[in-house]
C-alpha positions as CSV (number, residue, x, y, z in Angstrom):
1,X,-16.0,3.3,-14.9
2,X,-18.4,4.6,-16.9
3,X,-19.2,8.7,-17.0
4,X,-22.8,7.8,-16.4
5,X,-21.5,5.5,-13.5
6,X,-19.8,8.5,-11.6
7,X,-23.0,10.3,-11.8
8,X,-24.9,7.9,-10.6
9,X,-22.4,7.1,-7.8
10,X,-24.3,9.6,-5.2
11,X,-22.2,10.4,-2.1
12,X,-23.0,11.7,1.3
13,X,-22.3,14.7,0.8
14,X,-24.0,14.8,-2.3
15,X,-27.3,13.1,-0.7
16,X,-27.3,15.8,1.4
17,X,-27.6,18.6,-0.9
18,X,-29.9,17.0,-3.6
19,X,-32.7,15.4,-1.1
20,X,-33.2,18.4,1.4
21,X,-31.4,16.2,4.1
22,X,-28.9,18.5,4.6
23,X,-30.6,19.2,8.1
24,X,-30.0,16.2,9.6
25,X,-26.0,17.2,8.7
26,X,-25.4,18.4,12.9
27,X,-26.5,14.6,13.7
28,X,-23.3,13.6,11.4
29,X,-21.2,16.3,11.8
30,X,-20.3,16.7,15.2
31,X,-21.9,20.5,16.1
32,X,-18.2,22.0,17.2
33,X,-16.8,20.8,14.0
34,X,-19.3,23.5,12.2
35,X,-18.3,26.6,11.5
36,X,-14.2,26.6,12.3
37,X,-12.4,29.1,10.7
38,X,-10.9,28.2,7.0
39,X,-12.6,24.5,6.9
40,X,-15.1,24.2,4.0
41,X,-18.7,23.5,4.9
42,X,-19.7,20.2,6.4
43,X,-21.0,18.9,2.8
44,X,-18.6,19.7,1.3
45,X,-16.2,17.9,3.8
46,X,-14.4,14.1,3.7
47,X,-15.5,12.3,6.5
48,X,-12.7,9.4,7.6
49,X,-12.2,6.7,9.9
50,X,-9.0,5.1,10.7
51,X,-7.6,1.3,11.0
52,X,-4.5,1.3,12.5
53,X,-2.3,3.2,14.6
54,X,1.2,1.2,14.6
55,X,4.0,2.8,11.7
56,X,1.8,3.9,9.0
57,X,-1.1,5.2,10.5
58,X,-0.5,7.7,12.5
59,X,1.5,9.9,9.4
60,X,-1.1,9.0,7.0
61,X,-3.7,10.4,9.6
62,X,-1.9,13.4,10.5
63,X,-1.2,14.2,6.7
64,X,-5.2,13.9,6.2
65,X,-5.7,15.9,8.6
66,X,-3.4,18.6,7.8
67,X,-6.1,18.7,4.3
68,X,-8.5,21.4,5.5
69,X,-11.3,19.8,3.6
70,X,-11.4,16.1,5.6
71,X,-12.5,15.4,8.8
72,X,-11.3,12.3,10.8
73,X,-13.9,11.4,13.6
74,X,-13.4,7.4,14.0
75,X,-10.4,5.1,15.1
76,X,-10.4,1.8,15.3
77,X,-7.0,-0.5,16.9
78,X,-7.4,-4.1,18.4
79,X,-4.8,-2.9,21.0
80,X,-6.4,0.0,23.5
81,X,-3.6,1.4,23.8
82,X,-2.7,2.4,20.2
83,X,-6.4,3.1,20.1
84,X,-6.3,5.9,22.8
85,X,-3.5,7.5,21.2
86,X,-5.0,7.8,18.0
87,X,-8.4,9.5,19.7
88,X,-6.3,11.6,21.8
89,X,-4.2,12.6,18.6
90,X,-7.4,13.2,16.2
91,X,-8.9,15.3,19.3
92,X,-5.8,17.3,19.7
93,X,-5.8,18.4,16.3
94,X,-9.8,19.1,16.1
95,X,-9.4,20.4,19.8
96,X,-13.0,18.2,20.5
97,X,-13.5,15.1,22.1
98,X,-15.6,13.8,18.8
99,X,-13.5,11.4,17.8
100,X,-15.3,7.7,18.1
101,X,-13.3,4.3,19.0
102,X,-13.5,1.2,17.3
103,X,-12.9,-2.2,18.8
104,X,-14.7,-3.5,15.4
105,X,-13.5,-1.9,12.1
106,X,-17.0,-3.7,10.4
107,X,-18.8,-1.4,13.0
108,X,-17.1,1.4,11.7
109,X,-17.7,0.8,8.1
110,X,-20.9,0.1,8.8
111,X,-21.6,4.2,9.3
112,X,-23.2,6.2,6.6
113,X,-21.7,9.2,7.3
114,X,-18.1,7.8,7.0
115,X,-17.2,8.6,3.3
116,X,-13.8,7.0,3.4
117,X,-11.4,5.1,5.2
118,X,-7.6,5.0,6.0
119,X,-6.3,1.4,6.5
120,X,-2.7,0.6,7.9
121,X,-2.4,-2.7,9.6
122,X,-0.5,-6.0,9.3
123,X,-0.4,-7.6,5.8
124,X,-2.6,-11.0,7.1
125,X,-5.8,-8.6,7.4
126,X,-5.3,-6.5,4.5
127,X,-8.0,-8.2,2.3
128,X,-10.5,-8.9,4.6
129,X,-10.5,-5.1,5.9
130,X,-10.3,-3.9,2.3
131,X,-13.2,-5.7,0.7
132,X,-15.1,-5.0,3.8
133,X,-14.8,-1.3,3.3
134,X,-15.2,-1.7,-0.7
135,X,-18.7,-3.6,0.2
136,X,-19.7,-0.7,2.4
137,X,-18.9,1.9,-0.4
138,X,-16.1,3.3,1.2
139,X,-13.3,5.3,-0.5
140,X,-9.6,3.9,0.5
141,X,-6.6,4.7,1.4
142,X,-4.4,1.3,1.9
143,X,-0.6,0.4,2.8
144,X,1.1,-1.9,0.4
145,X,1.8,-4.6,-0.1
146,X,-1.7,-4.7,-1.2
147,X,-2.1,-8.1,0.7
148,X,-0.5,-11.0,2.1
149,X,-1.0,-13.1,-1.5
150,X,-1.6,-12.5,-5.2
151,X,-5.3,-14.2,-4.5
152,X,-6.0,-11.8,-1.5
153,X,-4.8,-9.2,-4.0
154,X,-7.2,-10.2,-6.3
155,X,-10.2,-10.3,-4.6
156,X,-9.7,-6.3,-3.1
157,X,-8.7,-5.8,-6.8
158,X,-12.6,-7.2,-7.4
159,X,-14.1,-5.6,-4.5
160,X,-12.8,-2.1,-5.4
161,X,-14.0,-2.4,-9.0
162,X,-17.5,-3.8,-8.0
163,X,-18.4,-0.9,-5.7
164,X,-16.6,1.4,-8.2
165,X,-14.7,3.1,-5.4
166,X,-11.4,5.3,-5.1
167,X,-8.5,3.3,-4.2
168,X,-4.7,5.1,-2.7
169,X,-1.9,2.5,-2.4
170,X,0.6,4.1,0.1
171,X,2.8,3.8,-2.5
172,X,4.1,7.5,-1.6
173,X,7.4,8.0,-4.3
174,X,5.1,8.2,-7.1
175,X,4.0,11.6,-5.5
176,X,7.7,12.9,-5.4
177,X,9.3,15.1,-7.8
178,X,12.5,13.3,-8.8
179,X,11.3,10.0,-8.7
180,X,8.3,11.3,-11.6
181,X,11.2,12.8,-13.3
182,X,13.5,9.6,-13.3
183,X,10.2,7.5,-14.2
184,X,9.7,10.4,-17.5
185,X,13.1,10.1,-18.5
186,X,12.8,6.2,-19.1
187,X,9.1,6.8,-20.5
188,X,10.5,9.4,-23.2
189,X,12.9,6.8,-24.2
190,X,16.4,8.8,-23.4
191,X,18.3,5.9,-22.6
192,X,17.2,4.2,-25.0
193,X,15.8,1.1,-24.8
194,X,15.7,-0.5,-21.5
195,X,17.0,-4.2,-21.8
196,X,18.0,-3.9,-17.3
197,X,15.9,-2.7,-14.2
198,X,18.1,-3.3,-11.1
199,X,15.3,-3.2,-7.8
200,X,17.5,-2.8,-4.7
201,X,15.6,-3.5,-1.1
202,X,16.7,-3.6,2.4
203,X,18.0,-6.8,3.8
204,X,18.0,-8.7,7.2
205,X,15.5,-7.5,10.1
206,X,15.1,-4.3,11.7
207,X,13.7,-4.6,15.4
208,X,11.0,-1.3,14.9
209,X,10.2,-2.4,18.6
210,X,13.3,-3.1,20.6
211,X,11.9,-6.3,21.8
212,X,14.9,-8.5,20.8
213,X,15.1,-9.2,24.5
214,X,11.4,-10.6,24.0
215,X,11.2,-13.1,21.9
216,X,9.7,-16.0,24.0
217,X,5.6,-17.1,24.5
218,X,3.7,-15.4,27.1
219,X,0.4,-14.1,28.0
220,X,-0.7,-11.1,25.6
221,X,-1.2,-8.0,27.5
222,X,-4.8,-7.6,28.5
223,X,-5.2,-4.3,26.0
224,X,-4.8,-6.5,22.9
225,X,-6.9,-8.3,21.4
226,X,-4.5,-11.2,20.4
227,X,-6.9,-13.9,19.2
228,X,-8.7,-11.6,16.9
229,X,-5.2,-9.7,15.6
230,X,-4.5,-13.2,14.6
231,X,-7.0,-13.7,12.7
232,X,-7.3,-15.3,9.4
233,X,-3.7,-16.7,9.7
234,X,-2.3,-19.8,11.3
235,X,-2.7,-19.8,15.0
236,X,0.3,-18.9,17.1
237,X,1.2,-18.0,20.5
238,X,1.8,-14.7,21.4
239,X,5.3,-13.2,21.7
240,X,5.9,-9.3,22.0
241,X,8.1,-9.7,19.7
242,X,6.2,-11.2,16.9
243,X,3.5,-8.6,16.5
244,X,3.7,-4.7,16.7
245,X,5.6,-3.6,13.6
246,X,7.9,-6.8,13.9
247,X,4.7,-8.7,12.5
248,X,6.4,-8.6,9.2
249,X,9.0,-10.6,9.6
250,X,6.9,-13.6,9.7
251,X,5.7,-15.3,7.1
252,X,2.6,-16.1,8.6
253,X,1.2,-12.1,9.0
254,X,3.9,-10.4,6.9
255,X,6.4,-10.9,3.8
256,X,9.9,-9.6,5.0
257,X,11.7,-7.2,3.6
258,X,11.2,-8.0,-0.2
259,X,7.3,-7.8,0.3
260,X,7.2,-4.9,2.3
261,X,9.4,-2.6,0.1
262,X,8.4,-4.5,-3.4
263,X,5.7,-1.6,-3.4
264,X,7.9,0.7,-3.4
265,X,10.7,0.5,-5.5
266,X,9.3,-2.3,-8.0
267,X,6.2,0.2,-8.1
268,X,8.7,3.1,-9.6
269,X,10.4,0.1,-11.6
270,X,7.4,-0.7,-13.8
271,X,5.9,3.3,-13.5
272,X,9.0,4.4,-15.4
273,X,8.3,0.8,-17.9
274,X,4.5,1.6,-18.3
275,X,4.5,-2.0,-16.7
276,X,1.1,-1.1,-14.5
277,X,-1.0,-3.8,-16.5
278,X,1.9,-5.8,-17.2
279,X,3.8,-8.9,-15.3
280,X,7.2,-11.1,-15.5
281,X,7.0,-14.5,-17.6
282,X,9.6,-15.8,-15.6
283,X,10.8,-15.7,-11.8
284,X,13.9,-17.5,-10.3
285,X,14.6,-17.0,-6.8
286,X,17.3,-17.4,-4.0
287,X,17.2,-16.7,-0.3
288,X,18.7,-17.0,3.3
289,X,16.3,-17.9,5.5
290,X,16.3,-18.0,8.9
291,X,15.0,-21.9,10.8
292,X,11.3,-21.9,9.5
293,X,9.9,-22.5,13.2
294,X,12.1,-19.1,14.2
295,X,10.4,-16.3,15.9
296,X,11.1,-14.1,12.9
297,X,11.9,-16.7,9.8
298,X,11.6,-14.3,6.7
299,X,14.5,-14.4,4.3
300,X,17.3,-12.2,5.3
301,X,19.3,-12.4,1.9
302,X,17.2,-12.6,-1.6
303,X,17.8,-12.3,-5.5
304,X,15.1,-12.8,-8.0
305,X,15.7,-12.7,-11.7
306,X,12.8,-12.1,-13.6
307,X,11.6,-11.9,-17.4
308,X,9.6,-9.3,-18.6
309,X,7.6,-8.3,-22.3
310,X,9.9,-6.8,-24.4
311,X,13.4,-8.0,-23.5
312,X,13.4,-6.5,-20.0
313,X,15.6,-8.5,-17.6
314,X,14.6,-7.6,-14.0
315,X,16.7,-8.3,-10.6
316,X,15.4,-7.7,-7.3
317,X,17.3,-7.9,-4.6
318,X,17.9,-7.5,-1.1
319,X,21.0,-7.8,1.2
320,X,23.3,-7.7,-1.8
321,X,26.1,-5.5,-2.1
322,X,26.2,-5.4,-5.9
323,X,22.2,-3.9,-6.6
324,X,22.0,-0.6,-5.1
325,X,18.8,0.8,-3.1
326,X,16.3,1.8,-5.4
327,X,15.3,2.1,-8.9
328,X,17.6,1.5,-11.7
329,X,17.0,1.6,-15.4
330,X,19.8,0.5,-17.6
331,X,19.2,1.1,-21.3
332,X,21.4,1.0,-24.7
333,X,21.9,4.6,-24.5
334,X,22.1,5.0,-20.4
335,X,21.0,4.7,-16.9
336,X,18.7,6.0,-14.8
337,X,18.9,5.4,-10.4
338,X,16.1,7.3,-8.2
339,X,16.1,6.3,-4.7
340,X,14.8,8.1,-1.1
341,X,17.2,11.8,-0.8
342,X,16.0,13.6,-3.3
343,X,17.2,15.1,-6.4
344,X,20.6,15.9,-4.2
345,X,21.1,11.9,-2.7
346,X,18.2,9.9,-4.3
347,X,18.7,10.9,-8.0
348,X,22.1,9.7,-10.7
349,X,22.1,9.2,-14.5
350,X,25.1,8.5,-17.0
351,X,24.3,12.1,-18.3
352,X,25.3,14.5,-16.2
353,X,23.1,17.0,-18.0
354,X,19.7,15.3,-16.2
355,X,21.2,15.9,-13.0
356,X,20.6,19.4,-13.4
357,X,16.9,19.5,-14.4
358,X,14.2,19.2,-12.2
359,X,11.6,18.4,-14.7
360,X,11.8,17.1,-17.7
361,X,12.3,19.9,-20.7
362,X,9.2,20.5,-22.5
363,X,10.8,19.6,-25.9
364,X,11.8,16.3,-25.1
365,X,8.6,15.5,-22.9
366,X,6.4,13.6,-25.3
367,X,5.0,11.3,-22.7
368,X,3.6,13.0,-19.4
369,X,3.7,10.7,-16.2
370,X,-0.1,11.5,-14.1
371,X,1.6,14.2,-11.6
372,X,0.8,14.2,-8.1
373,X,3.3,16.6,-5.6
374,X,1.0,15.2,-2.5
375,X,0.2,11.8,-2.1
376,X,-2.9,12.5,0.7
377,X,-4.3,15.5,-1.0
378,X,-4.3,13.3,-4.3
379,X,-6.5,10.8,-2.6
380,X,-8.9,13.5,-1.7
381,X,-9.1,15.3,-4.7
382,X,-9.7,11.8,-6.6
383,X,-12.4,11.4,-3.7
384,X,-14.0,14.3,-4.9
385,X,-13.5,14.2,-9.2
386,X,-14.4,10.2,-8.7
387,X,-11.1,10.0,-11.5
388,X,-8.3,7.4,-10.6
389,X,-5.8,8.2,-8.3
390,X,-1.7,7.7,-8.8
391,X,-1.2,4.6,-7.2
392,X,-5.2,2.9,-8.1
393,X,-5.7,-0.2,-6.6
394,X,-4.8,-2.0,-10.3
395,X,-1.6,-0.8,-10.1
396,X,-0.7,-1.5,-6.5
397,X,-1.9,-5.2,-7.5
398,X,0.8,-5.4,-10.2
399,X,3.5,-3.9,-8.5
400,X,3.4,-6.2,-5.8
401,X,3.0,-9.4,-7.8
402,X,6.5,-9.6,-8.7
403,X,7.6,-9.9,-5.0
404,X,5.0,-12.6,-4.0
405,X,6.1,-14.7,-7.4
406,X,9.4,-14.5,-6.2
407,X,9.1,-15.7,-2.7
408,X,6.8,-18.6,-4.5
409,X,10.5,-19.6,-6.3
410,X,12.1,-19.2,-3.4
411,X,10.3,-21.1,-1.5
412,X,9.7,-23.8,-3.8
413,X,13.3,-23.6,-5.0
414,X,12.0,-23.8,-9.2
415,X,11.7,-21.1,-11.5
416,X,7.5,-19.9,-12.3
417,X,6.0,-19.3,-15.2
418,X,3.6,-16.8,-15.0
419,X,0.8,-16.3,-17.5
420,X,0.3,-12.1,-16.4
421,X,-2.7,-11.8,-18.8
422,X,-4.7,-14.9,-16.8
423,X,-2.8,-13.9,-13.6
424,X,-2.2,-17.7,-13.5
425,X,1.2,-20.1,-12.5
426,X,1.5,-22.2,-15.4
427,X,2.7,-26.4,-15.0
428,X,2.9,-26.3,-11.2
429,X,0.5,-27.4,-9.2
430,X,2.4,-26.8,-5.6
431,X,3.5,-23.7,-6.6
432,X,0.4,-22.2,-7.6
433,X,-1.3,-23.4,-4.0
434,X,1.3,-20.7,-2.6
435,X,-1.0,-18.2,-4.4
436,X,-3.3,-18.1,-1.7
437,X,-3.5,-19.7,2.2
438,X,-6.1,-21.1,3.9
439,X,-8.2,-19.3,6.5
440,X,-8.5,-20.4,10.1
441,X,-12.0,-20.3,11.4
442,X,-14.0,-18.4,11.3
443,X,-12.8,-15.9,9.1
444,X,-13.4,-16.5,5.5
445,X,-12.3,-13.8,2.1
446,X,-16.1,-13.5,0.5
């Protein structure tokens, strides 16, 4: 974006102080909210609304929240009773009764004086939501994967650059200390040249809602919404448990384990590679899946081998004893592994040496990784600067692609060739198809 761009790109908040409409600011700002102790002026506030209030949402709320300088006063769930809890919890913590629900998250975007939105819902509505929001000049804060396929991917990828608007991938480990210092420590070339990354992901399912007993078709409970939650995929019937949380283990709303964690540890992967722009050549792929007309039917067992620029061999894996969880980087002077735990449980190099530091030393630091220590307070300062955040919406796109291309080979059972520059699968025609799905009527990705 161009400097003269971000000028140009007026906000609320600036609207309000450069047209003399800062009186109408009570009819936006709900009058209680004015004046509380410690909270910055209303125009100089982020106003937010909320999509979503099953795993994700409800941290990523409270953590905005907990910034002094947002306000959340919309929530929008197609289930009522999610939806009540995430107005009673927004309430709570503004001790009001201001917060607005949402049946309609298009009605919500559709307000002026909502500056940005939070979205954490199933994988199947990621791009609709997320151009939807881009379109109505909305700021972003979105879960990874950044969608369901690499072209849903691309079009919020499109969307966000159009409207020129901030983009946060929930991407969170790029935001913690020893997983910036592990990322450095390749970047500055101390082991060497990297010739190995080893990705390690869960394997198998985890029941998030304890409705193993539940997995049989009947009538969806009169709060939800079903037919609309559905949405854009394949029509199904309803099963409880098929949908809250456990929507990801099928592939017709979410990508199992390998999609829903490829953003994280595959995002560290290329961060410490300065991989953001790049992409594999190659992708091979194995899995263990369960019947495909199962209840859940995403692969419980994977490897994918991939090819990178450079001479980088890539596996990521997933149920496999021999790739540890995480991140690690194996070059021709030593290895690097960063997982969740800290610098205590989450951090390991062949030199004992780094597992002693907490940063980087000065005098070997030649490259500096962008440094965030707060992955919601990033979002909002970015917000307010208009400068990219850590995870931009570019770099969540690239992250994840490396997951979808290798459920395409497992799938499909051949190895892709992927052209990264033209974002293209070269020489196979069924392959590529699996870049995108169709739509069921009426919804349609503009």
């Amino acid at each position: 974006m161009k400097p003269s761009s971000l000028k140009s790109a007026i906000s609320r908040r600036h609207f309000l102080t450069t047209t003399g409409a800062a009186i109408a600011a009570p009819l936006i700002i709900p009058a209680n909210a004015l004046g509380q102790p410690g909270r910055p002026a209303p125009s100089g506030r982020i106003v937010i609304g909320i999509v979503g209030w099953g795993m994700q949402g409800p941290h990523n709320t409270r953590m905005l929240m907990a910034e002094k300088d947002c306000q959340v006063i919309a929530a929008c769930d197609l289930d009522k009773r999610p939806l009540q809890q995430a107005v009673n919890a927004v309430n709570q913590h503004y001790k009001n009764n201001d917060c607005k629900s949402y049946h309609d998250y298009r009605e919500m975007f559709a307000r002026q004086d909502i500056d940005a939105v939070m979205i954490a819902i199933p994988d199947h509505w990621h791009a609709l939501a997320s151009t939807e929001a881009a379109n109505q000049k909305k700021d972003i804060f979105g879960e990874k994967p950044l969608a369901r396929t690499i072209a849903e991917q691309q079009a919020i990828v499109r969307a966000v650059q159009k409207n020129q608007r901030i983009w946060q991938t929930g991407s969170w480990q790029r935001s913690e200390a020893h997983f910036h210092m592990a990322s450095e420590i390749v970047r500055n070339g101390l082991i060497g040249k990297v010739t190995k990354v080893e990705v390690g992901l869960p394997g198998g399912h985890v029941d998030f809602k304890r409705t193993k007993d539940k997995l049989f078709v009947s009538d969806p409970p009169p709060e939800l919404d079903y037919a609309t939650w559905v949405g854009p995929s394949q029509w199904m019937h309803y099963i409880e448990g098929r949908v809250h949380m456990n929507w990801r283990w099928h592939y017709n709303f979410g990508g199992g384990q390998l999609l829903d964690w490829i953003g994280h540890h595959c995002d560290i992967a290329h961060w410490g590679l300065d991989f953001d722009s790049a992409g594999p050549t190659e992708v091979e792929g194995q899995g263990e899946f369960p019947p495909r007309d199962a209840v859940w039917n995403t692969a419980t067992k994977y490897r994918c081998e991939l090819k990178y620029p450079q001479g980088v061999a890539m596996t990521i894996a997933g149920g496999h004893s021999d790739i540890r969880s995480g991140t690690k980087w194996i070059g021709t002077d030593g290895w690097v592994w960063v997982d969740r735990g800290g610098f205590e449980k989450g951090f390991d190099a062949s030199n004992a040496e780094w597992k002693k530091w907490r940063a980087v030393p000065d005098d070997v630091r030649k490259i500096k990784l962008y440094e965030s220590r707060n992955h919601w307070r990033n979002f909002v300062d970015c917000i307010k600067s208009r400068k990219p955040t850590i995870t931009p919406v570019e770099t969540a796109h690239h992250s994840a692609i490396p997951g979808h291309l290798g459920l395409i080979a497992m799938l499909t059972g051949r190895k892709i060739k992927w052209d990264a520059a033209k974002e293209q699968i070269m020489g196979d025609p069924e392959a590529s198809d699996l870049l995108t799905r169709a739509y069921r009527s009426p919804w349609k990705l503009a």
